[in-house]
C-alpha positions as CSV (number, residue, x, y, z in Angstrom):
1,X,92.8,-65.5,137.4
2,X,91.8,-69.2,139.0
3,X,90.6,-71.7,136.7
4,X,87.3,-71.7,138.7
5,X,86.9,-68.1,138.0
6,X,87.8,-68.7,134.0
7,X,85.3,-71.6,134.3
8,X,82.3,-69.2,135.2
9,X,83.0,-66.7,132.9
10,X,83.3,-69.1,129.8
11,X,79.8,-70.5,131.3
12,X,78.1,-67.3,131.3
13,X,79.3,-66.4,127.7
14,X,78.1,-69.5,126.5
15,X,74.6,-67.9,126.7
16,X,74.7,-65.4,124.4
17,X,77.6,-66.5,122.2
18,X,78.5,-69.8,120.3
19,X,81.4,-71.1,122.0
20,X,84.8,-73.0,120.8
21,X,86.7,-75.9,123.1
22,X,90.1,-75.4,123.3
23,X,92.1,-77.7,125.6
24,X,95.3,-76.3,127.8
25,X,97.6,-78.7,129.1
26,X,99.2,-78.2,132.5
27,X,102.6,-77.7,133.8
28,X,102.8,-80.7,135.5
29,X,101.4,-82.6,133.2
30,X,98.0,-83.4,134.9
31,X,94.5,-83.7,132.9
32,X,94.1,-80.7,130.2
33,X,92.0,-78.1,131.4
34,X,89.5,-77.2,128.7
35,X,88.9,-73.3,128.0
36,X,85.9,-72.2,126.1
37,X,87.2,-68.9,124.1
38,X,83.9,-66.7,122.6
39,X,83.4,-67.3,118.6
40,X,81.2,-64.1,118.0
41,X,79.6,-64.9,114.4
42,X,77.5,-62.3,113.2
43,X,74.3,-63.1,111.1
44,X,72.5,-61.3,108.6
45,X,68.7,-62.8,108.1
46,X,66.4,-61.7,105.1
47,X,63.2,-62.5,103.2
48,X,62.8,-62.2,100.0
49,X,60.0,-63.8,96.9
50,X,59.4,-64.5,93.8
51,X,56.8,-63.8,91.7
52,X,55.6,-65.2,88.4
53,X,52.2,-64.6,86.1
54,X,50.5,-67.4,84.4
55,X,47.6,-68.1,82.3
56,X,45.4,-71.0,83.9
57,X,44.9,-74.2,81.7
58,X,42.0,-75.4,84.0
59,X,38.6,-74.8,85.6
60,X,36.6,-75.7,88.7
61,X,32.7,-75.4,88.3
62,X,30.4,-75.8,91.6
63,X,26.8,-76.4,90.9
64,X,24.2,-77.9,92.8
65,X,20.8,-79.4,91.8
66,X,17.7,-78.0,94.1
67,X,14.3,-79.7,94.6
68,X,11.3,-79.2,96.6
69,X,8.2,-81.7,96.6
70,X,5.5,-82.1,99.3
71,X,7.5,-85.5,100.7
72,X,11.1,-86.5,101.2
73,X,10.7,-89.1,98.9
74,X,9.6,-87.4,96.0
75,X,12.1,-84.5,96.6
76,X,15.2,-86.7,96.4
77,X,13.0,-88.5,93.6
78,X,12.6,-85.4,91.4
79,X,16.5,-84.6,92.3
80,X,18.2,-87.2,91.1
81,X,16.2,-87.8,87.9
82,X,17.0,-84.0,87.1
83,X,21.2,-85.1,88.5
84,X,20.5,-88.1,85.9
85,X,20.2,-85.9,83.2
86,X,23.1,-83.2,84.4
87,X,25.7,-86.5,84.0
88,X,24.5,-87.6,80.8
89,X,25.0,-83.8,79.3
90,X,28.0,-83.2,80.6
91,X,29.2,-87.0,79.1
92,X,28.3,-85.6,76.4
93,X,30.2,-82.3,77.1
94,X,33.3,-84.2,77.1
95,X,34.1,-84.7,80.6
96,X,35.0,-87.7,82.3
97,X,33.7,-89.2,85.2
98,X,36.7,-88.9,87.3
99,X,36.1,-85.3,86.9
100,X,32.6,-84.9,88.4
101,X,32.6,-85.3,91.8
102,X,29.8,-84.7,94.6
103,X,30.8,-82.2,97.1
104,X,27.1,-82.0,99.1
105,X,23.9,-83.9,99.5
106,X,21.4,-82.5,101.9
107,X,17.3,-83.2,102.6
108,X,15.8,-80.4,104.7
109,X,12.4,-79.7,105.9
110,X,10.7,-76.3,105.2
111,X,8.3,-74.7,107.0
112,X,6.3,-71.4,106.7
113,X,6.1,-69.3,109.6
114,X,3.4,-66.7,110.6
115,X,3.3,-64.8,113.4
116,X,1.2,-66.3,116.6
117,X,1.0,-69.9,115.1
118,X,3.0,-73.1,115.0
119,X,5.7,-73.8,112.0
120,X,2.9,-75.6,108.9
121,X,4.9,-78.2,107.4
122,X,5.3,-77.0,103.5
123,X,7.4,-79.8,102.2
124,X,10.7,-81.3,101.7
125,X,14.1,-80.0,99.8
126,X,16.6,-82.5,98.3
127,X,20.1,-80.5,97.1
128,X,22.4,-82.0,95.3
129,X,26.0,-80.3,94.7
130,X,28.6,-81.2,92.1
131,X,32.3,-80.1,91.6
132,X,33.2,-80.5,88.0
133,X,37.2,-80.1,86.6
134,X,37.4,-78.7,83.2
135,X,40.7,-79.2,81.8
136,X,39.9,-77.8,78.4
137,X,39.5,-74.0,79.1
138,X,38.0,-73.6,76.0
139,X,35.0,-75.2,76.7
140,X,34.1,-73.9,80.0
141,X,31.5,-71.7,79.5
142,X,29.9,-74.4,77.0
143,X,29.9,-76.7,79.8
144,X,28.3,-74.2,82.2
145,X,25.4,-73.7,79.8
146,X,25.0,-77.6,79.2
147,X,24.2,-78.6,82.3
148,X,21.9,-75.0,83.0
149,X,19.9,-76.2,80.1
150,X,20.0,-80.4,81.8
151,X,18.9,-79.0,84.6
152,X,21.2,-77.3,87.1
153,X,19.5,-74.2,88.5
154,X,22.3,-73.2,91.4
155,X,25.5,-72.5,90.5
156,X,27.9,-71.6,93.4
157,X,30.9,-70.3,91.6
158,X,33.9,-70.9,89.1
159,X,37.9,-70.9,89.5
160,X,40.4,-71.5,87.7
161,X,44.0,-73.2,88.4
162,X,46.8,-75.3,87.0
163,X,47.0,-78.9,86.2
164,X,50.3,-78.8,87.2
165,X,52.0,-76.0,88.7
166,X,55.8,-77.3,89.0
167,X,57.0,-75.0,86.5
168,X,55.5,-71.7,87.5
169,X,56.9,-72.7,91.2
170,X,60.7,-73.4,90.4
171,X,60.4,-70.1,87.9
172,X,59.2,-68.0,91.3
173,X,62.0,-70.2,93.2
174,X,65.0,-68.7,91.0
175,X,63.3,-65.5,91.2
176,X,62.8,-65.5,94.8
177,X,66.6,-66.6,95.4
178,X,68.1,-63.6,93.3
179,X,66.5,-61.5,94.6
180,X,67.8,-62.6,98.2
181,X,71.2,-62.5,97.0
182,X,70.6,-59.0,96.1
183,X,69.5,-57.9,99.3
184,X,71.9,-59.3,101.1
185,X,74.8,-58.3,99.1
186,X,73.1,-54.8,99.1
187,X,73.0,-55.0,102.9
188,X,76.3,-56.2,103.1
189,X,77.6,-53.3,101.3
190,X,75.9,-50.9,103.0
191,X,77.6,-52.0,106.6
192,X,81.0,-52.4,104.9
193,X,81.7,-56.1,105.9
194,X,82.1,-59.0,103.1
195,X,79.1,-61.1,102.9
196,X,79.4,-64.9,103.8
197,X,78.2,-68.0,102.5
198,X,74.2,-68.8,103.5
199,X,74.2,-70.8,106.6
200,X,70.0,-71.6,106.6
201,X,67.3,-70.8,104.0
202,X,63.8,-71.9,104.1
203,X,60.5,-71.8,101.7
204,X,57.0,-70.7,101.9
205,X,54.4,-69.7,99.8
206,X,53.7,-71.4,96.6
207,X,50.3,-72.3,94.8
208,X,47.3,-71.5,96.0
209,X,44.8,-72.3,94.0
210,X,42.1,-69.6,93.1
211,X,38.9,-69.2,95.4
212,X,35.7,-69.6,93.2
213,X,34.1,-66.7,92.1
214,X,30.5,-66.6,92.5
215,X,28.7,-66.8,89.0
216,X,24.6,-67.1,88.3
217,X,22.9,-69.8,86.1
218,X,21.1,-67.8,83.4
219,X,17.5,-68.5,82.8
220,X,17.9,-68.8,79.3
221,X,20.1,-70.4,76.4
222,X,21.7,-68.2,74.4
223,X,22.8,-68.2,70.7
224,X,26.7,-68.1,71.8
225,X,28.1,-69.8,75.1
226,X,28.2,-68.6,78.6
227,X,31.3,-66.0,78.4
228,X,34.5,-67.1,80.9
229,X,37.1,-64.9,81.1
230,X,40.1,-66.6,83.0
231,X,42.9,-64.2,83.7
232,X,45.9,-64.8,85.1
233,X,47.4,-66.7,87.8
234,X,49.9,-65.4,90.5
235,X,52.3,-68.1,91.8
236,X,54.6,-66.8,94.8
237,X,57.8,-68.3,96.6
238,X,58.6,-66.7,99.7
239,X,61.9,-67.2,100.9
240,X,64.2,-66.2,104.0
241,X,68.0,-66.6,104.2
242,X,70.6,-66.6,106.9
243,X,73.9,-64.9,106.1
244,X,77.5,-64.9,107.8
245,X,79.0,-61.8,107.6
246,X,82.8,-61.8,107.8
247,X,84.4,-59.3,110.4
């Protein structure tokens, strides 16, 4: 075979295959000719995860203050004297301002329609909406009920989460890593080659915080607080793995 026919079929092999340089030196001494002989490496990729259960040690309240006067003015007036009050319970609540945060603040106009006649002007709507962050679980529902009775009269849900998730997420890690070794030694079994060292493995998943549930300001105060009942929290590692597998 010439060396230009050798040269195109190393060049076409290269495609599919990872090739190896080897160089050749000539009879007469001249410039090595380099030969690209085929490395076949066969691969073995998986996915696996990890999966831990946890108690939450935190919760997320969204509530929202809601007003309607006959003028703008006098809505967001009425609104924040009635947010005034929210803050100072919840102070009193325990929670700390770098907990409270406002997520919306909207003035709208409100009509009333009837059929065959313009939109009549009825008045104005101020809305107000707070995120709170309880960190002692405990107290969540007596929180939800303080700031009911202060005032709060829209409540757009509750969730609950971690303060700091680190743990649960290198827990799920060693799980999801196991568990990847198993496969792959199972699937190395099963084909009856020796399984290699890991040549690439990459991470997904983690914590996800969970969505807020919708819950309903009650009209009244009860003897006993607002009942919470937290759960549990799934934290998840997803992981997939590239094997050599020895021939």
């Amino acid at each position: 075979m010439t060396s230009r026919s050798l040269a195109l079929g190393a060049a076409l092999a290269a495609l599919t295959f990872a090739p190896a340089a080897m160089a050749q030196s000539q009879p007469d001494g001249g410039a090595p000719i380099v030969v690209q002989a085929v490395v076949d490496r066969p691969a073995l990729t998986l996915a696996a995860y990890g999966e831990v259960k946890v108690a939450p040690d935190m919760a997320t309240i969204n509530f929202g203050v809601v007003t309607e006067a006959p003028t703008a003015q006098e809505a967001m007036a009425q609104n924040a004297a009635r947010m005034a009050e929210v803050t100072a319970a919840l102070r009193r609540a325990g929670i700390e301002p770098r907990l409270v945060q406002t997520s919306g603040l909207n003035l709208s106009a409100q009509y009333d329609y009837v059929e065959n006649n313009p939109p009549r002007l009825r008045g104005y709507q101020a809305s107000n909406r707070v995120t709170v962050h309880v960190e002692d679980l405990a107290r969540t529902g007596q929180v939800v009920d303080a700031v009911v009775a202060a005032g709060v009269n829209q409540i757009d849900g509750i969730g609950f989460g971690l303060k700091d998730p680190s743990a649960a997420e290198n827990q799920a890690r060693v799980l999801a890593v196991r568990a990847l070794q198993e496969k792959a030694a199972l699937y190395a079994q099963a084909l009856g080659v020796p399984l290699g060292g890991i040549r690439n493995l990459t991470e997904g998943g983690g914590y996800t915080p969970r969505p807020p549930m919708p819950m309903y300001a009650r009209a009244e105060m009860a003897a006993d607080a607002t009942s919470v009942a937290p759960g549990e929290l799934t934290v998840r590692i997803d992981v997939t793995g590239v094997y050599d597998l020895a021939r």
